[in-house]
N, C-alpha and C positions, 0 to 999 in steps of 0.2 A: 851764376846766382850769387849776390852777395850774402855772408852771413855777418848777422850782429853779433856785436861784441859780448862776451862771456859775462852775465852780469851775477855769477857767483866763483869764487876760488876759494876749491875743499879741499882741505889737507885730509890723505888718507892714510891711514896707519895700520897694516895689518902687523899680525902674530907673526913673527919671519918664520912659518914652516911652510911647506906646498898644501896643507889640506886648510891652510888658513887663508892664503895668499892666493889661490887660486878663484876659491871664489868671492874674493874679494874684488880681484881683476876686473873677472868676470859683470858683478855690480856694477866696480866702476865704467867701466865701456857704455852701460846703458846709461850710467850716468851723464858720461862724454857725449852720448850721441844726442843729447836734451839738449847742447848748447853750455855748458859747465864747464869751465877749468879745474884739474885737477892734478894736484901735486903728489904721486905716489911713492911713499917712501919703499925704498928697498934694502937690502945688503948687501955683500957678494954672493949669499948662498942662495937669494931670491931674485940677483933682477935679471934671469935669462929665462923668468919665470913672465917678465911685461917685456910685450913687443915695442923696440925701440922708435917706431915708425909708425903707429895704431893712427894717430893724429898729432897736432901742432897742439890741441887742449888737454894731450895726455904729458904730462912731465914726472919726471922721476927725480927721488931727490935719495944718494946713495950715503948711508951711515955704517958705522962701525960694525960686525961681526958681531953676534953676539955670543956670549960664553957660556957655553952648554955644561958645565963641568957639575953643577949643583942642583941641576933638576928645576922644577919651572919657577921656585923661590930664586934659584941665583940668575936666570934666565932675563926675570921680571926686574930684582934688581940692579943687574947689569945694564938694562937697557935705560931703565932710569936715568941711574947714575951718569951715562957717558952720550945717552941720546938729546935729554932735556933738554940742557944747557946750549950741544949744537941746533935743534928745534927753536927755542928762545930767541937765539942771535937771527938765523935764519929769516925768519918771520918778520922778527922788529926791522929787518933791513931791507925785506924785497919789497921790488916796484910797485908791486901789486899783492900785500899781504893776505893771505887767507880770511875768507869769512868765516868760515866754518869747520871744524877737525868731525871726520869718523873716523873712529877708531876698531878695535877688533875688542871684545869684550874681555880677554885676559889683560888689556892695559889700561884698567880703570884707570891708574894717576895719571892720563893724559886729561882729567877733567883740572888738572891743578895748572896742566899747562893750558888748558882752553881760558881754565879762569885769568891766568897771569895775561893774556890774551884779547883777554875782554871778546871772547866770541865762545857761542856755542859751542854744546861735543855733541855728537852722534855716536851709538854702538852701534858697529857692525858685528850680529849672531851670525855666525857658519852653522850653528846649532837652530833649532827649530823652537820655535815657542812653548812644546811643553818642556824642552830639557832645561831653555833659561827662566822657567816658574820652578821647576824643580831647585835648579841651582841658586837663584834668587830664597828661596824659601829655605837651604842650610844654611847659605852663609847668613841669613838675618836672624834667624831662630835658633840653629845652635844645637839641633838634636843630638841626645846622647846616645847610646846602649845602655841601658839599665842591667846587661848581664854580660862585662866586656868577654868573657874567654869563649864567651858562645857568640861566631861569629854569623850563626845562622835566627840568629835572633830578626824578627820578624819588626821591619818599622813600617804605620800607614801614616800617611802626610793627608787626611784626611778636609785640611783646608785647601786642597788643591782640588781641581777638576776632574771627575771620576775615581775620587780618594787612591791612588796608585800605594803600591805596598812592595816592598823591598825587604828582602833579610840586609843582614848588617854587614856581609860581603861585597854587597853591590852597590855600596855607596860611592863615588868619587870618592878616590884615593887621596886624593888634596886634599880632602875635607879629612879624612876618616884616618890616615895615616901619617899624616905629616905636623897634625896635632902634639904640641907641645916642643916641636924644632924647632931652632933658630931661624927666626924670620917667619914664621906662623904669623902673628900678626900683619906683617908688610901682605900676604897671600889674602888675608881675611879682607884689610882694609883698600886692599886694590878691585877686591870685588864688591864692597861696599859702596866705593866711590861709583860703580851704576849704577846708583838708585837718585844719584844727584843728574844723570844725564839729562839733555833737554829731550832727545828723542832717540830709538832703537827702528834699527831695519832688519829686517829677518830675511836671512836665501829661504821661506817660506811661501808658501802660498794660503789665503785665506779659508778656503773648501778642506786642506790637508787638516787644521787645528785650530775652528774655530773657539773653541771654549778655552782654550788658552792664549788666544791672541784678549780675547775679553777680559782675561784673569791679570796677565800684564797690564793692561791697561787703569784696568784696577790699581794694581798694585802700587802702580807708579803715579795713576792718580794725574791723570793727563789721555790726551788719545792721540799724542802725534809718536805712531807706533805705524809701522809700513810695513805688510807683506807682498815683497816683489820676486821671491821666485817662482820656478827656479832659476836661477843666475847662472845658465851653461847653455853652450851652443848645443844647436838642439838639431843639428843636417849632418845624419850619418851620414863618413865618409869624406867628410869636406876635411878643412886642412885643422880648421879650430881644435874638433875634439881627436884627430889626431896627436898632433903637437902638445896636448895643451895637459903640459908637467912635466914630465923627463922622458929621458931618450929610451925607446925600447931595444932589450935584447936581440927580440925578434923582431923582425919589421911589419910593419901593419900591412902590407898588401899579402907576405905569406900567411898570418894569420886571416886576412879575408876571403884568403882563397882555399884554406883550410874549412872556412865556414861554409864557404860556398859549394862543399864537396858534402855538406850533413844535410840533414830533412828538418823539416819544419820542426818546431820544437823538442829538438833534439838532443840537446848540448844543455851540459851543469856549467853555468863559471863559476869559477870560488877565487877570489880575492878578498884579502884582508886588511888593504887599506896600504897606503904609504909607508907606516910604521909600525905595526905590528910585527913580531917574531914567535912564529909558531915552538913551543917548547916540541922535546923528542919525541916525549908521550903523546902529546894533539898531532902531530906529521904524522906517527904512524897510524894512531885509528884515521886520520882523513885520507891519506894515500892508500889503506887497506879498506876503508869503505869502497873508495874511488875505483881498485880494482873488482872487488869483490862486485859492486853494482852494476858491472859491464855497459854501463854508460857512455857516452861519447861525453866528453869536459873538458875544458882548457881551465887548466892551474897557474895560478898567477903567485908565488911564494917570493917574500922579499929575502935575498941574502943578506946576512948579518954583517956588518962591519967593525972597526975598532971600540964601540963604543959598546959594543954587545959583547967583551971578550971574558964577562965573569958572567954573564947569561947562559940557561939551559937552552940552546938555539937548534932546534931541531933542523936533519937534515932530510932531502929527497934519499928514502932509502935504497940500497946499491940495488939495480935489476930493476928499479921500479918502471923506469919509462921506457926499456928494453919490452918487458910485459903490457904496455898499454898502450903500445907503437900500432898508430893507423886508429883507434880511437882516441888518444888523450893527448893534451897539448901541453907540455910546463913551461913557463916563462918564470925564470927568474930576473927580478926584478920590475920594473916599470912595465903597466901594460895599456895598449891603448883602450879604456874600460867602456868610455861612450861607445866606441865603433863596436866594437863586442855586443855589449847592450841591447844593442838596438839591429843586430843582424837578425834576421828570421829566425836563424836555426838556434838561435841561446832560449830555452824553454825557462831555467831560473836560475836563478844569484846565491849562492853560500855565500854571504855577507858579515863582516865584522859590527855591520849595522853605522859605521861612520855616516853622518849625517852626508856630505858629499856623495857617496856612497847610496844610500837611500835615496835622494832625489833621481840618480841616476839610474837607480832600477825602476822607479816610478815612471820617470817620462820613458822607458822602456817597455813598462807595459808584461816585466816579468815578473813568476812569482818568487819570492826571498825567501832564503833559509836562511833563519837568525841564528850566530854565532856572536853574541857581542862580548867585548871583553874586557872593559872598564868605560872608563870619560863616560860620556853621556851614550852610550851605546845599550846599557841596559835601557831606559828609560826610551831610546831609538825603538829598538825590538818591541816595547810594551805597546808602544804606538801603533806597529804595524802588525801585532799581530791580536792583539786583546781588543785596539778600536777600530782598526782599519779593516782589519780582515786579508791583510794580501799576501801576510806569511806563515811561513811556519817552523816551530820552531823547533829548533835541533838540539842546541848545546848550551853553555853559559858558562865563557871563562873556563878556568880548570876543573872547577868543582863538578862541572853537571856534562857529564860528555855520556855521549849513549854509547851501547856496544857497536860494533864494527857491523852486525848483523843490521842490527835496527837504521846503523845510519846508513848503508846500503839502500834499506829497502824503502826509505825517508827521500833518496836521491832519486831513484828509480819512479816513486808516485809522485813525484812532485815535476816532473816531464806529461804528466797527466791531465786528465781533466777535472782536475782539484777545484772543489768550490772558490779556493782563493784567486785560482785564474781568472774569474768573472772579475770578482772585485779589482783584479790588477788592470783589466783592461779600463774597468771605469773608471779608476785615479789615472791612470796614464791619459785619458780624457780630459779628466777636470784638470792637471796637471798642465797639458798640450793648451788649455782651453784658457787656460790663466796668463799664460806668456803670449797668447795673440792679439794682434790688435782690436782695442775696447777689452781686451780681457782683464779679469781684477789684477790682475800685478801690474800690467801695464797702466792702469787706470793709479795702482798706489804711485811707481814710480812718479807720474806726470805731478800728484800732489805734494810728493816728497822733494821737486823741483823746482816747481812752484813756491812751497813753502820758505826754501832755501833763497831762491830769489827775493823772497820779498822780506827777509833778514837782512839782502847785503840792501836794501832797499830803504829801510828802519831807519 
């Protein structure tokens, strides 16, 4: 069967970390598989993160390292600085120039390279619609603290959807703490720069957040805005959501055969994302809940590396998994979290609330225990547990940790048959229902390719 010619090439630009990059990937492929060329940028510390071989209309195009030394202002400017200029040359010289840039939403000033370009930009959210109205509505408006030394000061954003309310600890840290450092403005006016984009794709689905895919739309004052997740392979057990991040300690068959040995909702996992580092104080109430609750769990705890070496980096305390041998499983480091997921016996999720994260307990179908702990992870948690109904919630950051009793006994009913179980099996529904064929993500992808074709068309 012949195929025709590719009649759009997207330059895609993620955030080079794995909770950005992956499901961006992921996007892309649905992208690839519409018939689209696409040029995906990577680095050395991303690209064993895209398969070399996916297709002939997936290409990579590899740039400098970026320099992590200053937090995500030297981050942003670094990539600026040294990627631009290679991007510029790039472009103006290939055979077949891009029509069109996505990008990932921390790189607003790719709209300055779209514009040198003379082509549209797309955002690419990893984040869900209500976090980027959230983030959208500081960085435009500018909210203060009227009582800075009270950081439990109470804010309601009342022009957003369901008026959400926050104390003054749970704001983005970008926003809230990095205020008045050098390079503040480069942070402010990089997020500003989305509000010039031509169009936003969300890893969302439309049934998870309708009143804020509306409120974007609003906002921005346009409606070419797409929700097509979730953007993850979705066939426990297959090689995808095996593979798809980094190497595990343990290997995925001992861990499935570990699962295969529990009863039906049986099992807590608790993972806290790619980057998180548990402080000494959060390790012990969770590994002293973890025993105390006499639960069956696999722990998923990331080890610290050089970059944590003035961090309070809590450890597995000594005797711990000696005492929880034959129920409790630790993985330090990387764990395969889809195949987990989605095994029978995992009853629910202790969650950092990462939006990658959340989808994947979603099309899982389990129920979440919110533990968020910055980024848009508050705002994750308010979702699923204030309008969603499929969590429940446990902890918050350092400030809000419950006693070792209470989180025990939080872990233990939540293997149960908690009103939130219902609602988790329903979004696991509408969820499963969005990513099939005719389903609404399916149905946005087709117009978000459509629209793109008939750009390189114009």
């Amino acid at each position: 069967m012949s195929i025709t010619a590719p009649q759009t090439h997207l330059l895609a630009y993620p955030f080079p970390t794995s909770g950005h990059v992956i499901p961006f990937i992921d996007l892309i492929k649905n992208v690839v598989s519409r018939n689209v060329h696409v040029t995906f940028i990577v680095t050395p510390s991303t690209q064993h993160l895209v398969s070399s071989d996916y297709s002939p209309l997936l290409q990579t195009l590899l740039l400098p390292q970026p320099q992590f030394q200053n937090g995500l202002i030297g981050i942003i400017s670094f990539i600026r600085k040294s990627h631009y200029p290679i991007l510029l040359d790039w472009a103006r010289t290939h055979p077949s120039p891009p029509s069109a840039i996505i990008s990932d939403f921390f790189l607003g000033w790719t709209q300055l390279l779209a514009q040198d370009l003379h082509v549209p930009r797309l955002i690419f959210s990893p984040s869900g619609a209500f976090a980027l109205s959230f983030s959208f509505y500081l960085w435009r408006n500018l909210p203060q603290n009227d009582n800075p030394d009270d950081p439990n000061t109470v804010l309601c954003f009342s022009k957003l959807p369901n008026s959400p309310s926050y104390p003054w600890w749970q704001i983005s840290e970008l926003f809230r703490k990095l205020k008045g450092e050098t390079g503040w403005d480069i942070l402010k006016n990089d997020f500003l720069f989305n509000f010039e984009a031509w169009g936003v794709v969300f890893n969302s689905f439309i049934d998870l957040e309708p009143a804020y895919f509306d409120h974007i739309k609003k906002e921005l004052g346009h409606e070419r805005v797409w929700a097509v997740g979730p953007v993850l392979p979705t066939e426990p057990g297959s090689t995808g959501p095996e593979e798809r991040g980094g190497v595990n300690t343990i290997s995925c068959e001992v861990i499935t055969t570990w699962l295969d040995q529990r009863e039906d909702r049986s099992v807590v996992y608790v993972c806290f994302g790619s980057r998180t580092i548990l402080t000494t104080a959060q390790i012990e109430v969770l590994t002293g809940a973890l025993e105390l609750s006499g639960v069956n769990f696999i722990l998923s705890v990331r080890a610290p590396d050089e970059r944590h070496v003035a961090q309070d980096c809590g450890k597995i305390p000594s005797g711990f998994i000696e005492r929880v041998r034959g129920r409790g499983l630790v993985i330090e480091g990387w764990a395969p979290q889809l195949v987990i997921l989605s095994h029978r016996a995992v009853g629910s999720f202790l969650t950092h609330c990462g939006w990658n994260s959340v989808l994947e307990g979603l099309v899982s179908g389990v129920v979440m225990l919110t533990w968020p702990m910055g980024a848009d992870q508050y705002t994750n948690a308010k979702l699923l547990v204030d309008q969603l109904g499929v969590a429940i919630r446990v902890a918050e950051g350092e400030e809000n940790v419950p006693e070792i009793n209470e989180f025990a006994e939080i872990m233990k009913r939540s293997l149960g048959g908690v009103k939130e179980r219902v609602r988790a099996e329903e979004m696991k529904d509408a969820a499963l229902g969005a990513i099939k064929k005719n389903g609404s993500s399916q149905k946005q992808l087709d117009a978000l390719v459509k629209e793109l074709n008939e750009l390189k068309n114009d």
